[in-house]
N, C-alpha and C positions, 0 to 999 in steps of 0.2 A: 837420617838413616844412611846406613853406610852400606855403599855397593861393591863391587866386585872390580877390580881395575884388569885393566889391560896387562897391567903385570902378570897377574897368577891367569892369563887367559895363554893356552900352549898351544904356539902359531905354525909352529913346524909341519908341513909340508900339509896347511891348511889354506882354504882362500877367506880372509878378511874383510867383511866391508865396512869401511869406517866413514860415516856421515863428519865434513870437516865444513868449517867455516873459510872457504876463500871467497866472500864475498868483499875482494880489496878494489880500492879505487884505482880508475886509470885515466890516461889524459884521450881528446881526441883521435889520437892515432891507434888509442887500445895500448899502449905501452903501460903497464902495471907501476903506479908513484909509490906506492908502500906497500910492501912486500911481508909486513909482519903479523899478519894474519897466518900467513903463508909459514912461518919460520914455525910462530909459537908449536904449529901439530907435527913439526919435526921430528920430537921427542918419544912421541905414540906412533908413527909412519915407521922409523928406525927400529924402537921395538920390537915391530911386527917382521920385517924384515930380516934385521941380522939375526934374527930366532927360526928364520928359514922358512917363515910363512910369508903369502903373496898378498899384498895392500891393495884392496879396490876402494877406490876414493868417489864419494859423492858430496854437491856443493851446488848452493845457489849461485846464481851471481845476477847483483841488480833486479830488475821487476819486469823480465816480459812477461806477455800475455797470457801462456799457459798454452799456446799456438802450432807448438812445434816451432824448428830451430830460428833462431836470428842472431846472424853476423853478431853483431855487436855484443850481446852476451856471451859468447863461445868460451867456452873455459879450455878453448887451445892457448893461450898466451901465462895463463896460472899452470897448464902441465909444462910447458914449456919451462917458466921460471922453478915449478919443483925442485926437475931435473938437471938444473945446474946447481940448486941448493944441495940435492942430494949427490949429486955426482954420477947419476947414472940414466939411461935413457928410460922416458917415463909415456907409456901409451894413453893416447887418447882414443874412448870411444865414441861411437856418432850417436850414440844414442845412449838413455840411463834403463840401465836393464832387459834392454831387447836383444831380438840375436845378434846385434856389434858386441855389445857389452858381453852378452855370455861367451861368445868365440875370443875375444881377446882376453877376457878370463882363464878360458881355458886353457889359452897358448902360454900363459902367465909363466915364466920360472919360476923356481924356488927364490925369494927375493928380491919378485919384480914390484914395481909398481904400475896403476893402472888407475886413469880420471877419466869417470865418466862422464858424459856431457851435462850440461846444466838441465838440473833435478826438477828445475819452473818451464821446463820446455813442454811438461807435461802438466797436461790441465786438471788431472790426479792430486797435484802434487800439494797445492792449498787448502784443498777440501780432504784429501786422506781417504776420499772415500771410492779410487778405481785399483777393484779387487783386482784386476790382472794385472795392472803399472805395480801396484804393493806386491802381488807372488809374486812377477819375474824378479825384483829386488830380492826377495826371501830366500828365492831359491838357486841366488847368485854365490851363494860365499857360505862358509861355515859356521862363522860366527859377525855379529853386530860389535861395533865400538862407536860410541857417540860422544866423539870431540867437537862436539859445535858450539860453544857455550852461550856466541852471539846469535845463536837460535832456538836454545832451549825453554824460552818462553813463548817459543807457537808449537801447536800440537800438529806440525802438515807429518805428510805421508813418508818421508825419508826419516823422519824424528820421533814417531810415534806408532803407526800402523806398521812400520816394517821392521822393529823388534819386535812389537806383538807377534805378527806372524812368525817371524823366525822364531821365539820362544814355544809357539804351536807347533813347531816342526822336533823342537830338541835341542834347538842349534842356544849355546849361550847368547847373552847383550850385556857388555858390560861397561865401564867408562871410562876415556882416556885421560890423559895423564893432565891436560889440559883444562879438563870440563873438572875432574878433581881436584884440580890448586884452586880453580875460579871459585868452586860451591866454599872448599875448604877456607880461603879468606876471607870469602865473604860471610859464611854463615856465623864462623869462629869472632868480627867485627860484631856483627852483632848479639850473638849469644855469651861471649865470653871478653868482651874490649878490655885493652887497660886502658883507663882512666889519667884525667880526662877525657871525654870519647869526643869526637867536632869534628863535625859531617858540616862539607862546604857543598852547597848547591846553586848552578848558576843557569845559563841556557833563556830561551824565550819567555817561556810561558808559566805562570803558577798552576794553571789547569793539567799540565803534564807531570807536574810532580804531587798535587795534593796527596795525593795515600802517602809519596816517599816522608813528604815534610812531616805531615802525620805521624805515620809512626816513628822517626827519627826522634823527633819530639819525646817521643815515652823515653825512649832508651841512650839520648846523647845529653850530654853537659852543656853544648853549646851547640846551635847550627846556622850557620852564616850564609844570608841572601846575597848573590850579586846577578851580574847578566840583566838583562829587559825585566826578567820577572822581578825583578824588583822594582820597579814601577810601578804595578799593579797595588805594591803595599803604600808604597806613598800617595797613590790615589786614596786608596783606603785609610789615609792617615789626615786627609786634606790638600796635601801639597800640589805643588805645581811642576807638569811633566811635561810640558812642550810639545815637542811631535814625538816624545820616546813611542817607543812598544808599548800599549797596555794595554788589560784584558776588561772592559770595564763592568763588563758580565760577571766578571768575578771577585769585585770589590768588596760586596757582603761576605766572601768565603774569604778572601784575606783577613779583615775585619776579625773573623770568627778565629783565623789562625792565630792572628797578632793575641789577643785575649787570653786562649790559650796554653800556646808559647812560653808570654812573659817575656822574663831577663834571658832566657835560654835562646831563643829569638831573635839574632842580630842582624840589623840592618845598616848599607850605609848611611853615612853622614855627610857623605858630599861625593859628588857627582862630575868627569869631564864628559863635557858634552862638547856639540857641533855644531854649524848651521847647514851642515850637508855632511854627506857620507864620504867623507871623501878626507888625506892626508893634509889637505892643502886648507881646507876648508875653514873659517873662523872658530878659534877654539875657547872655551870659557872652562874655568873650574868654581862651581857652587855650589852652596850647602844643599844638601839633600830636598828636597822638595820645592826647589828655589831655582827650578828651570824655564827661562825663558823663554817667551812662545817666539817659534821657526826655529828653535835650537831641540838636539835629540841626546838625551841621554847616551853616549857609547862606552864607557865601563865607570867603573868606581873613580874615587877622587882619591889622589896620597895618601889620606890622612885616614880613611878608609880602610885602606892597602897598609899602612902602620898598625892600626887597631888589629885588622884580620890576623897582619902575618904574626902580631906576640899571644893572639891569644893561639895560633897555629903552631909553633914553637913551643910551647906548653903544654903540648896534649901528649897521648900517649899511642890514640889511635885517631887515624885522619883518614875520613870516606870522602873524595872529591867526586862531584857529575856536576859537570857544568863552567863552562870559562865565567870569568867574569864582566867580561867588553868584548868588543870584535877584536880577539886576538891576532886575526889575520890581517890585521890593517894600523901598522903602526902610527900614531904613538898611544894609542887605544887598547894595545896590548899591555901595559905596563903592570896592570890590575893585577892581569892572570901574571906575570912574570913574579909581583910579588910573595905572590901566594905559592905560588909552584917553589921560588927558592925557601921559602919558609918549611913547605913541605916536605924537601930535599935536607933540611937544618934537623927537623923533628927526626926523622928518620936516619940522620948519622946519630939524635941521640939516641937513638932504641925505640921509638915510635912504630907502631904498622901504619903503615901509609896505604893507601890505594886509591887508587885514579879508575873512577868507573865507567872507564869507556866514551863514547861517542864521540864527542868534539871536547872532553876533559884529555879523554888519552889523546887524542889528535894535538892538542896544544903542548902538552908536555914531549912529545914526541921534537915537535915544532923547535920547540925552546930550549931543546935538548937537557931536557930532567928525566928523562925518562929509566934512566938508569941509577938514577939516585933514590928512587923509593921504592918500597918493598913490593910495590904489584899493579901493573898496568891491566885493567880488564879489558877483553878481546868483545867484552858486548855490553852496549849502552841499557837496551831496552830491558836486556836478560840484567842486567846489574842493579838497574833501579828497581825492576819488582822484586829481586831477592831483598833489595834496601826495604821495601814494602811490606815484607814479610811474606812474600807467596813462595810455594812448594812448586814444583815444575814434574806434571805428570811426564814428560819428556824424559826425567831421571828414576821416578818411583818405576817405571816399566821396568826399570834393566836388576839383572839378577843381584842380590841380596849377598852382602860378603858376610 
């Protein structure tokens, strides 16, 4: 269903409040490591701006209590970094929607920007359901824009309850330019792919993607296991996994996957593993289910990484979620590295590529591929249930183009 963009929403000498995803990582000191969360809602921020209307920004960041304020969540150090992205000074409120937030609103200029404090400081804000925390929001700004896309698969009170209301008032909800590329590649991957379609999936668990593998299954040519979660199938196949990752809980449901699947189903065929977690540690490369006990599984084998990257080279359309080994801890990365240059190969030859978020965009980020394929997703969680095939009442709220 197509909605209404930010585009055709007329910001002039209106106030804005655009729900964004800055929930980016930072080290001990609060210093912000990657700032591209932050860049992608540039796009829709500027928009609204050099068209003479004022941007109020609202953002999680990380998980407190719901308590009111704590240090360490502050989203002074993301206003801060904005406003050197954008080049102008950028206010922060002490509060999300209360009288800070309304008075620096109001002071706003034509073309200001304004971050409100983190939106989880209010214990409103996961349940949706504190009518005053949602009207002062409502009746903050003129109109709704929901650029969050790495949140449009929970329905809290900044995503959901506070375009309702503002749509009870009169006021438009429409989507920014951000949450529109993310629906638009991804929905387009899976309703319209060019062939053939090879969806790479990697990460811990098989339990966290059942529904993805699932319906990939109906609609891809090929879908290729690496990471821990493949484990679980080698369990399910007989093999032997040493100390890897596995779910054993979910041996019957792999079992049921592999069946299936079929040919369309890949798994590897050999395995480097460890006798600790560690660079230094004993390394062995063996075939697939041929892991010896006190040794752990940590990514694909070569040969693996050979098979994956020609049948990844051949496709047309490529969905990645999920590294393949602990990318972070060389020489363990090599798995994801092949796959990522392969991905970067398909996509100079005309391939749609995409990288769905969480620790898939974080490695390519890493590895610097990031720029070589057609679409980095800004949200893991939101990216695997659209791979799932869910609808995000988050986007059916906002008004209808």
């Amino acid at each position: 269903m197509a909605k209404k963009s930010v585009a055709a929403l007329d910001p002039h000498a209106k106030t804005v409040l655009v729900r964004v995803d800055f929930n980016v990582p930072q080290d001990d000191s609060g210093a912000i490591t990657d700032d591209r969360r932050i860049r992608m809602a540039l796009p829709t921020i500027r928009s609204i701006i050099d068209r003479g209307g004022k941007a109020v920004l609202m953002s999680h960041l990380g998980r407190p209590a719901g308590k009111g304020f704590e240090q360490a969540y502050s989203l002074a150090p993301v206003a801060t970094r904005l406003g050197d992205l954008l080049g102008i000074p950028v206010a922060l409120a002490s509060d999300t929607g209360g009288a800070d937030a309304h008075a620096k609103a109001a002071a706003l200029p034509a073309g200001g920007v304004l971050v409100l404090e983190n939106v989880r400081f209010n214990k409103g804000e996961k349940k949706g359901d504190d009518a005053s925390y949602v009207d002062g929001l409502a009746r903050l700004a003129d109109a709704y824009v929901n650029d969050a896309f790495g949140t449009c698969h929970r329905t809290e009170a900044s995503m959901h309850a506070v375009p309702v209301a503002m749509k009870k008032l009169g006021k438009p909800a429409v989507v920014g330019f951000l949450v529109e590329k993310e629906i638009q590649y991804l929905s387009d991957a899976i309703a319209r792919p060019k062939r053939p379609f090879v969806a790479i999936l990697g990460g811990k668990k098989v339990s966290d993607k059942i529904a993805v593998i699932t319906n990939l299954l109906s609609i891809c040519d090929r879908v290729l296991i690496g990471g821990a979660m493949a484990y679980t199938f080698v369990l399910a196949q007989g093999g032997k996994t040493g100390t890897s990752l596995v779910e054993p809980d979910k041996v019957e449901l792999a079992k049921e996957l592999l069946a299936k699947g079929g040919d369309k189903l890949v798994l590897p065929v050999d395995t480097h593993c460890a006798d600790a977690f560690s660079a230094t540690a004993n390394k062995l490369v063996v075939k697939a289910g041929q892991i010896p006990d006190g040794f752990e599984g940590l990514d694909v084998g070569p040969e693996t990484a050979r098979i994956y990257a020609d049948i990844i080279r051949a496709a047309g359309t490529v969905v990645w979620n999920g590294p393949m080994g602990v990318f972070e801890l060389p020489p363990f990365d090599a798995g994801t590295k092949a796959v990522a240059d392969a991905v970067a190969e398909a996509t100079a030859k005309g391939a749609v590529t995409i990288i769905g978020g969480g620790d898939s965009a974080a490695a390519v980020e890493q590895l610097g591929y990031a720029d070589r394929v057609s679409h980095v997703s800004t949200g893991g969680g939101a990216s695997l249930e659209m791979l799932e095939g869910k609808a995000f009442d988050t986007v059916a709220v906002l008004d209808d183009a």
